[in-house]
C-alpha positions in Angstrom: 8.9 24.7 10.4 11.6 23.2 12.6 13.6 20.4 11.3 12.7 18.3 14.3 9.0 18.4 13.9 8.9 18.3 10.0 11.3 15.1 9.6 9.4 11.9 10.0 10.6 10.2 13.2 9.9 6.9 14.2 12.2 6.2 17.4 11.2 5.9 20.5 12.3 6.1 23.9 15.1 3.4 25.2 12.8 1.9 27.8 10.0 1.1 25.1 12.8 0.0 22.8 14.1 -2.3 25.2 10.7 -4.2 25.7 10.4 -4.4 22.1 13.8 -6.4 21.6 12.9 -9.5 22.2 10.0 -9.6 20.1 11.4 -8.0 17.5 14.3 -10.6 17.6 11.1 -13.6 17.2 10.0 -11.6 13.9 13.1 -11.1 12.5 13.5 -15.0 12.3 9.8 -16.0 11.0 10.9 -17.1 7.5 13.5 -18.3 8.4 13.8 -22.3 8.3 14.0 -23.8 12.2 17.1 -24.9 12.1 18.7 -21.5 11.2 16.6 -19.5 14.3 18.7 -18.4 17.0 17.7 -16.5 20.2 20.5 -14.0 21.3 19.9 -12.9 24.7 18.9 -9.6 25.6 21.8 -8.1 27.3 24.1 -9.2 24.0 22.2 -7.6 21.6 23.3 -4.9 20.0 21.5 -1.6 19.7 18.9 -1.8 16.9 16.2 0.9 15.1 12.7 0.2 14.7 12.0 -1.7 11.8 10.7 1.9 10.0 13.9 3.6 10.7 16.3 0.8 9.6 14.1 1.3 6.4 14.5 5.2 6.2 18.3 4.7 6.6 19.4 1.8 4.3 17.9 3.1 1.5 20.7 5.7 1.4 22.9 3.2 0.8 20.7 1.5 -2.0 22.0 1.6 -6.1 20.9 5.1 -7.8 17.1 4.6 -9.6 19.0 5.0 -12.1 20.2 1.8 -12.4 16.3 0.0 -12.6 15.1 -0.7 -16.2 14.3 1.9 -18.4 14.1 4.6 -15.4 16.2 7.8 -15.9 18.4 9.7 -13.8 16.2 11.1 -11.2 16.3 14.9 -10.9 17.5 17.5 -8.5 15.9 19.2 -5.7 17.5 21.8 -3.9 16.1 22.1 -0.7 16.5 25.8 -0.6 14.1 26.3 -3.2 11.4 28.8 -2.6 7.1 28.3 -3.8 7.6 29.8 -7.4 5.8 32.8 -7.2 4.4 33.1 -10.4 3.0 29.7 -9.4 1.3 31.3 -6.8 -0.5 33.9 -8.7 -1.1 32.0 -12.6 -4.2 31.5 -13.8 -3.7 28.2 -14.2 -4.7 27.6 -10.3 -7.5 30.5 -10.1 -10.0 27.5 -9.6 -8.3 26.3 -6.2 -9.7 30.0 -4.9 -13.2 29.4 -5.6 -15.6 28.7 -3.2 -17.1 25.0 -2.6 -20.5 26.2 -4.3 -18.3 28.3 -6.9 -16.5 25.7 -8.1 -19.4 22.8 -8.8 -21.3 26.0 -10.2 -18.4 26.8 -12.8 -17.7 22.9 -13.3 -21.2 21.1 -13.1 -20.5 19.3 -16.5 -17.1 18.6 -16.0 -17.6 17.1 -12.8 -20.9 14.9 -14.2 -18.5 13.7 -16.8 -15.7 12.6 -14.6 -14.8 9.4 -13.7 -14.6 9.7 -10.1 -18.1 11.7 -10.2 -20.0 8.4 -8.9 -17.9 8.1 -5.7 -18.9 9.4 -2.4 -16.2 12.6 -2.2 -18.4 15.4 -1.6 -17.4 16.2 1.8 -13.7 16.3 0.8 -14.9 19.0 -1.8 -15.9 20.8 1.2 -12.8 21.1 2.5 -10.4 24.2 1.4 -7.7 23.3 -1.1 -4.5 24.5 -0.6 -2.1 25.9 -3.0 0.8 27.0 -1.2 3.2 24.5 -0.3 6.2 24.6 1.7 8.8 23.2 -1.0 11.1 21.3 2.1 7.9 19.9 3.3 6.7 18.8 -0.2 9.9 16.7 -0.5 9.7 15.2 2.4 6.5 14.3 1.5 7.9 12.5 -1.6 10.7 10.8 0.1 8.1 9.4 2.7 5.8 7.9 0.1 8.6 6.4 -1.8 10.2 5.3 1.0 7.3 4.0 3.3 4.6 2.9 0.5 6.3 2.4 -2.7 8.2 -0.8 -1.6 4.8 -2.3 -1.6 3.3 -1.3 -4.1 5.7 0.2 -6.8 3.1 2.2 -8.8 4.6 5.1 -9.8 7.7 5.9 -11.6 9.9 8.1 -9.4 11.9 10.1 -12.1 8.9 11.1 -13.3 7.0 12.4 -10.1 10.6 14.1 -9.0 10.7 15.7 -12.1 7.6 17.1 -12.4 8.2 18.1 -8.7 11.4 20.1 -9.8 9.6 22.1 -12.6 6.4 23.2 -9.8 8.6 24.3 -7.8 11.6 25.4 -9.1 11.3 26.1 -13.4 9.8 29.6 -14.5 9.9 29.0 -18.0 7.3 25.7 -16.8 4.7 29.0 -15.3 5.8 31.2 -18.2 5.6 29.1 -21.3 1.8 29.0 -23.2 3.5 27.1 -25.9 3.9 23.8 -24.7 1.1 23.8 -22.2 -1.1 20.9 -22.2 -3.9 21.0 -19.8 -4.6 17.7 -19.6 -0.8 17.1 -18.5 -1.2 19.8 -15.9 -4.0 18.4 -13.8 -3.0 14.9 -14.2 0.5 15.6 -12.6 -0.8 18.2 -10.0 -3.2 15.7 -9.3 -1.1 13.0 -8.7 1.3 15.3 -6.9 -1.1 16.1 -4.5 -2.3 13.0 -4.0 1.2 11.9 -2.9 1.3 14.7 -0.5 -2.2 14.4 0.9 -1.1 10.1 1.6 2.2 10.9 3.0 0.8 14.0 5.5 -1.7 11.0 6.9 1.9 8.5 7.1 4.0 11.6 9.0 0.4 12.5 11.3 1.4 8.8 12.5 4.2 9.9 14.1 2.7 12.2 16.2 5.5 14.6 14.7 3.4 16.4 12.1 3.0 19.9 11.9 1.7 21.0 8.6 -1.3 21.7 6.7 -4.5 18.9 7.3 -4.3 16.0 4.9 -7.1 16.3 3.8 -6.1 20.1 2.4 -3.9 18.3 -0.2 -6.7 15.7 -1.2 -8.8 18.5 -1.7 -6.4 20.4 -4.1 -5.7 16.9 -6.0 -9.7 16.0 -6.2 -10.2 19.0 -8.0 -7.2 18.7 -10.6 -9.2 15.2 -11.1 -12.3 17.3 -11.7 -10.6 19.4 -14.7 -9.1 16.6 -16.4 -10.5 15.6 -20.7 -8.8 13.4 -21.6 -6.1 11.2 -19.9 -4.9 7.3 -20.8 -6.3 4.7 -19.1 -3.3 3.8 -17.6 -3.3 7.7 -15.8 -6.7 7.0 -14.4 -5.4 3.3 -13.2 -2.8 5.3 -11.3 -5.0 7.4 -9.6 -7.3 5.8 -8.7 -5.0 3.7 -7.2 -3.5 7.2 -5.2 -7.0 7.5 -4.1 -7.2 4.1 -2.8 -4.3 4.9 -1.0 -6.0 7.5 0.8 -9.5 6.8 1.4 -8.1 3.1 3.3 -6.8 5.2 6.0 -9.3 7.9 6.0 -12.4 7.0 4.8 -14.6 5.0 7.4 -17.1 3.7 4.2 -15.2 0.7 3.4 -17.7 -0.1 0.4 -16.8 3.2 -1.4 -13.3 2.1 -1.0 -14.6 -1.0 -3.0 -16.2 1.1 -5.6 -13.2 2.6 -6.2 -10.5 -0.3 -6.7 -13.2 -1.9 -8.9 -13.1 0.6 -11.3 -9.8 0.3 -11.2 -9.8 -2.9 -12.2 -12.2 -3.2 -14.5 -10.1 -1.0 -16.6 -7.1 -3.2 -16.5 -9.1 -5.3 -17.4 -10.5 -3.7 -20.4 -6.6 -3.4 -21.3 -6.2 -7.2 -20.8 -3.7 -6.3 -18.3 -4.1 -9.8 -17.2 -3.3 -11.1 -20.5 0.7 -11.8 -21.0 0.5 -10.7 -24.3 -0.3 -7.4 -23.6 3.5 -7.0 -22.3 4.8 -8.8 -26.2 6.1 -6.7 -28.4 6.1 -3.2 -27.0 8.3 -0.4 -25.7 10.6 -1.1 -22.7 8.7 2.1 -20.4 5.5 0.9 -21.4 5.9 -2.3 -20.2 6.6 -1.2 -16.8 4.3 1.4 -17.0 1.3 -2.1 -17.3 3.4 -4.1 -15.0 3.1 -1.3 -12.2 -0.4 -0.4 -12.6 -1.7 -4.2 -12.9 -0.2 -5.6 -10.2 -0.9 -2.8 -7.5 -4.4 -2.7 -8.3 -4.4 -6.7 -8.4 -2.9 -6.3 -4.8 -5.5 -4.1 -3.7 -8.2 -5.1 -5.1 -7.5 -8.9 -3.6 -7.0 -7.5 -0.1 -9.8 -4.7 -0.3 -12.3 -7.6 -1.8 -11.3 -10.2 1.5 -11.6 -6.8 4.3 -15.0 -5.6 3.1 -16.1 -9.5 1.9 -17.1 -8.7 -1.5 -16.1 -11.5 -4.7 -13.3 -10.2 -7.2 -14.0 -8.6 -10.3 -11.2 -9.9 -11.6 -10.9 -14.0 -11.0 -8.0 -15.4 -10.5 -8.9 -18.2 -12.8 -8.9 -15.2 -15.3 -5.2 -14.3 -15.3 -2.6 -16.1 -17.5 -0.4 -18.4 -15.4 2.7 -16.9 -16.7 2.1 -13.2 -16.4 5.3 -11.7 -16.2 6.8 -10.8 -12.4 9.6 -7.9 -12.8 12.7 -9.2 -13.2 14.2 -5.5 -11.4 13.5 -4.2 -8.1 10.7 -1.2 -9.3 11.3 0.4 -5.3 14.0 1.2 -2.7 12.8 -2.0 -1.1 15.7 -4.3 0.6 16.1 -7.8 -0.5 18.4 -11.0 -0.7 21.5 -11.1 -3.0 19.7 -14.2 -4.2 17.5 -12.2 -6.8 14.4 -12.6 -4.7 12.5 -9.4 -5.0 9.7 -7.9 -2.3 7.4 -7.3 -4.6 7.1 -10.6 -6.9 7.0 -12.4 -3.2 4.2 -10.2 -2.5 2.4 -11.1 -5.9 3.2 -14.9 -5.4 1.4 -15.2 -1.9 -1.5 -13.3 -3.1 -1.9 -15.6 -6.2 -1.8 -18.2 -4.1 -4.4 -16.9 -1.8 -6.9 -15.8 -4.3 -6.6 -19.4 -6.0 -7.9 -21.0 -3.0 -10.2 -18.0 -2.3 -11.3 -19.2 -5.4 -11.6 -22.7 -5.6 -12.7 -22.7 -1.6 -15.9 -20.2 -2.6 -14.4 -18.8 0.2 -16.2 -15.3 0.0 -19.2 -16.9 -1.9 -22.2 -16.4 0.3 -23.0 -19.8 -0.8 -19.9 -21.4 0.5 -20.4 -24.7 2.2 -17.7 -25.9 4.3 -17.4 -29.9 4.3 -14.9 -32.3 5.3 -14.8 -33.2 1.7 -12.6 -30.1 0.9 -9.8 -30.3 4.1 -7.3 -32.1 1.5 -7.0 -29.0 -0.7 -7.0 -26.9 2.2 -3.9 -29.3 3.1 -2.5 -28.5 -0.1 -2.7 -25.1 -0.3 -0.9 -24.7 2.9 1.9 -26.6 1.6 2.0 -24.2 -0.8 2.3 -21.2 1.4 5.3 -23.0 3.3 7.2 -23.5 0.3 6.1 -19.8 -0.5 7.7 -19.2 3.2 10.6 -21.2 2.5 11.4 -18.8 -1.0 11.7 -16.1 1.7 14.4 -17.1 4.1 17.1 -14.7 2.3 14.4 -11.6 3.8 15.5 -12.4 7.7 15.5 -8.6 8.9 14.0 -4.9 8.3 11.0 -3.9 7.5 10.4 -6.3 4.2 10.7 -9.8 6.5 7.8 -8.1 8.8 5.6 -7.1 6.1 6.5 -10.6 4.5 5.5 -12.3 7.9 2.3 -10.6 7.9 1.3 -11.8 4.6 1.7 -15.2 5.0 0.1 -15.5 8.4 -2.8 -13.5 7.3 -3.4 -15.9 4.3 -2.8 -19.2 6.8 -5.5 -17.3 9.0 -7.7 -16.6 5.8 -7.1 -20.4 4.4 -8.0 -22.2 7.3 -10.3 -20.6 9.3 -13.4 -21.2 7.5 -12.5 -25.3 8.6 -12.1 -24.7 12.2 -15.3 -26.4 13.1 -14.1 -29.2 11.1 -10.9 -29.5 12.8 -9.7 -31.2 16.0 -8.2 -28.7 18.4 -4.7 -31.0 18.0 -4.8 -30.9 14.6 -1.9 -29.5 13.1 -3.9 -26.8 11.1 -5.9 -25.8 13.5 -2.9 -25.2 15.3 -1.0 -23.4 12.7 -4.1 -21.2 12.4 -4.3 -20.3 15.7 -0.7 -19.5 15.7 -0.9 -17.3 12.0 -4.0 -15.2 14.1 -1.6 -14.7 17.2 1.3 -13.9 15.0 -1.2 -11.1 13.5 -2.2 -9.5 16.6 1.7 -8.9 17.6 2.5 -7.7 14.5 0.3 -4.9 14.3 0.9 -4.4 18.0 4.3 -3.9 17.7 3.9 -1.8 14.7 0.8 0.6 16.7 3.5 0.9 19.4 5.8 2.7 17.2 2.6 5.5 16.2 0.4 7.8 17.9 -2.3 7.5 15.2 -3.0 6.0 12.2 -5.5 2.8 10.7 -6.3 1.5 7.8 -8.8 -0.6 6.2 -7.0 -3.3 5.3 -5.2 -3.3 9.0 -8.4 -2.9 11.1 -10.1 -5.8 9.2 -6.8 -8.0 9.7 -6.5 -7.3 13.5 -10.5 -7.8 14.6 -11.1 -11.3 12.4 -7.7 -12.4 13.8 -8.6 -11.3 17.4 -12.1 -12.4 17.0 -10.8 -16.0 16.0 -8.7 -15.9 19.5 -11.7 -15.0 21.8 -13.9 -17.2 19.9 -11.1 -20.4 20.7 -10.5 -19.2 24.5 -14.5 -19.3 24.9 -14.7 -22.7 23.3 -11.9 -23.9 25.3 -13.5 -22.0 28.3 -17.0 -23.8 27.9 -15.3 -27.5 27.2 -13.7 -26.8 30.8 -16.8 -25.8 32.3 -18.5 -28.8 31.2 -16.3 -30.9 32.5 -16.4 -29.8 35.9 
C-alpha cells in the first residue's frame, strides 16, 4: 500500500484553505472573553493546518503516556513487522473461516447467551471477517483512534491496547505458548482490537484516502470474538459496548438500536454504582481509572445518544453524586491550557449541566409543558453555561476549542429552544439561541469541507434540529413581513 494513500490526510488544497481562514480565525476566538477577540486580516496571517492536522502534529510533541497516572511505558512497534504467520494458520482463529451459516450452526448457544445477542447485528454477521492484517496499516489504525477519538472520550488505556497489539503481531511465544492461554483474554482483546480497527477504517474512509479492507470486514472479525467470549468483567463489556457504539453512530442508520446498545451500557455501570463516589474510595490506583474511563464515556454517550434519538436517560442525573470525581490527569493526547483545565472534565462539566436542566425542564418528557412560569431557570441555566464558557478561555485554538464551541452552542440550542414561542424575537435568549443554531451549522460545515464522506448520529441529529430551527425563524419572520404588507 503506498504511503500516500495509507496515511490519513486531512489537507486540502490552498484555494479551499484560503476561504476557510477567516472563519476558522472566528472559531478559534469563541471562548474566548470579548475583549480578548482580535481579527487579523487575511493577508497577515500566517499559514495554518486544518484544525485535524494541527491535532495529528502536536501530539508528537506532547509528554510520553508514560507520564499519566498509573499508565506504563507504552510498547514498541516496529513498523517492519510482518502478520505473524503462525497467527495466520493457529487454531485459535479457525472460526473466522467458517461460513456465516457455519458459524451460528457451531455457536447457536454461545451466541443465545451473549450479551450483545439481543441487538440487531445480523447483517454484519454476514459480512466476511477478515484475519489478515497489514501490520503498518493496523497501527495506523491505532494512532488514528487515539489520536482522533480518544481525546473525547478516553476509554481505553493505550499501553494496554499497544501491547496487546505488539504480542498479535510481533511475539511467537504469544501463538506458541498453551500454558498461559486464557480464552476469555483472547477474544476480549481481539475483540477490542478489531473494534479499534473497524472505527478508525470508517475515520481514514473520511478522507477519501482509504485504501484498505471494508470497515465493516474488521467489525465482522471483532463481532465474532464478542460471540466466543464466557466470562469477562463488567467493566470489559462496558468497554465494548462502548467500541460498538462507536461504530454503529456512524454506520448504522437504526438510531434506536444505537440506543439499545448504550443502555445496556449503562445499566451496568450502574449496577456497579459507577455513579456513586464511593465506588472510587479505597481501591487500587488502575482500577480507579479503569471506573473513571468507562463511567464517564458511557455517561457522555448515553446523554447525547438519549437527546439525538429523543428517548429519557436511564441513568438521571438527579442520580449521580454531586462530587464524583473528574480526573485530575489528562487520560488522552488531548491539548489544553497550562492552567490545569483538562478537555475531558470541560466536556463532563457542560454535559452535567445540560442533563440537569434536561432534567428539571422535562425537556425530553413527552409530557413537557412549556410555560412562561419556567423562563427564569432557563435564565439560570444559561448563566451557567457562560461561566462554563468562561472556564474555557485558556482552549483558544486546535481542534479541542472547536469541539469545545460545539458543545456549548449545541446545549444553548438544546436549553432554549423549547421557549422560542415564549420569547420575543429581541429578546436576548432568543437571540443567543439563534446564534448557538448558526454557530452549529458552520461548524459542521467547516468540518464536512475537510471530508469526502463520513456522518454520524450524533452530528446528523445536531445539524437538521439546528437547521430546522433556522428555516422555521426565516419563515416566521417571512410571514410577519407578508402580513404587513
Amino acid at each position: 500500500m503506498d504511503n500516500g494513500e495509507s496515511d490519513v490526510e486531512l489537507t486540502h488544497n490552498q484555494q479551499q484553505h484560503q476561504q476557510s481562514q477567516i472563519q476558522s480565525q472566528q472559531q478559534q476566538n469563541i471562548l474566548l472573553p470579548k475583549q480578548q477577540q482580535v481579527t487579523v486580516p487575511l493577508h497577515q496571517q500566517p499559514q495554518q493546518l486544518p484544525p485535524q492536522q494541527q491535532h495529528l502534529q502536536s501530539i508528537q510533541s506532547l509528554k510520553p503516556i508514560n507520564a499519566i497516572p498509573h499508565i506504563q511505558k507504552l510498547p514498541i512497534f516496529h513498523p517492519s513487522a510482518q502478520f505473524n504467520p503462525i497467527s495466520n494458520n493457529s487454531p485459535r482463529l479457525d472460526f473466522l473461516k467458517l461460513s456465516y451459516e457455519d458459524f451460528f450452526i457451531n455457536n447457536k448457544e454461545k451466541y443465545s447467551k451473549s450479551f450483545i445477542h439481543r441487538f440487531n447485528l445480523k447483517e454484519f454477521f454476514k459480512i466476511e471477517p477478515i484475519i489478515n492484517v497489514e501490520p503498518k496499516l493496523s497501527k495506523q489504525f491505532l494512532d488514528i483512534y487515539f489520536t482522533l477519538l480518544q481525546y473525547k472520550f478516553p476509554l481505553l488505556n493505550e499501553a494496554d491496547v499497544l501491547k496487546y497489539h505488539v504480542d498479535y503481531f510481533s511475539n511467537n511465544d504469544y501463538w506458541n505458548s498453551d500454558s498461559d492461554f486464557n480464552e476469555d483474554d483472547f477474544h476480549f482483546n481481539c475483540a477490542r482490537m478489531f473494534l479499534i480497527f473497524s472505527i478508525s477504517a470508517l475515520l481514514h474512509k473520511t478522507t477519501g484516502k482509504y485504501r484498505g479492507p471494508l470497515p465493516a470486514k474488521f467489525f465482522s472479525t471483532a463481532i465474532r470474538h464478542i460471540v466466543l467470549l464466557n466470562n469477562i468483567s463488567d467493566l470489559q463489556k462496558i468497554e465494548l459496548l462502548i467500541l460498538l457504539v462507536f461504530y454503529l453512530m456512524r454506520s448504522d442508520k437504526d438510531s434506536t438500536g444505537l440506543f439499545e446498545v448504550i443502555s445496556d451500557a449503562m445499566k451496568i455501570c450502574v449496577s456497579l454504582k459507577l455513579h456513586k463516589k464511593s465506588s472510587y474510595e479505597n481501591i487500587e490506583n488502575s482500577l480507579k481509572d479503569r471506573r473513571m474511563r468507562c463511567f464517564w464515556c458511557c455517561y457522555l454517550l448515553e446523554k447525547c445518544i438519549a437527546i439525538a434519538v429523543s428517548k429519557p436517560f436511564v441513568l438521571l442525573e438527579s442520580k449521580v453524586d454531586d462530587d464524583l470525581p473528574l480526573f485530575d490527569y489528562e487520560p488522552s493526547k488531548a491539548i489544553h491550557p497550562a492552567n490545569g483545565t483538562t478537555f475531558i472534565n470541560q466536556s463532563i462539566k457542560i454535559r452535567r449541566i445540560e442533563a440537569r436542566f434536561i432534567e428539571q425542564l422535562s425537556i425530553l418528557s413527552s409530557a413537557s409543558i412549556v410555560t412562561k412560569n419556567r423562563l427564569p431557570l432557563v435564565e439560570k441555566f444559561f448563566h451557567e453555561l457562560e461561566d462554563w464558557r468562561k472556564e474555557c478561555g485558556g482552549f483558544n485554538k486546535g481542534i479541542e476549542n472547536e469541539t469545545l464551541s460545539v458543545y456549548y452552542y449545541r446545549s444553548v440550542r438544546n436549553l432554549i429552544q423549547p421557549f422560542l414561542e415564549l420569547l420575543d424575537p429581541e429578546d436576548k435568549l432568543f437571540k443567543e439561541c439563534q446564534a448557538s443554531a448558526g454557530q452549529i451549522c458552520q461548524s459542521i460545515k467547516a468540518f464536512h469541507q475537510k471530508t469526502v464522506s463520513g456522518h454520524s448520529t450524533i452530528h446528523i441529529h445536531t445539524t437538521f434540529i439546528a437547521g430546522a430551527m433556522i428555516q422555521n425563524i426565516q419563515d416566521q419572520q417571512s410571514l410577519k413581513l407578508y402580513s404587513l404588507v
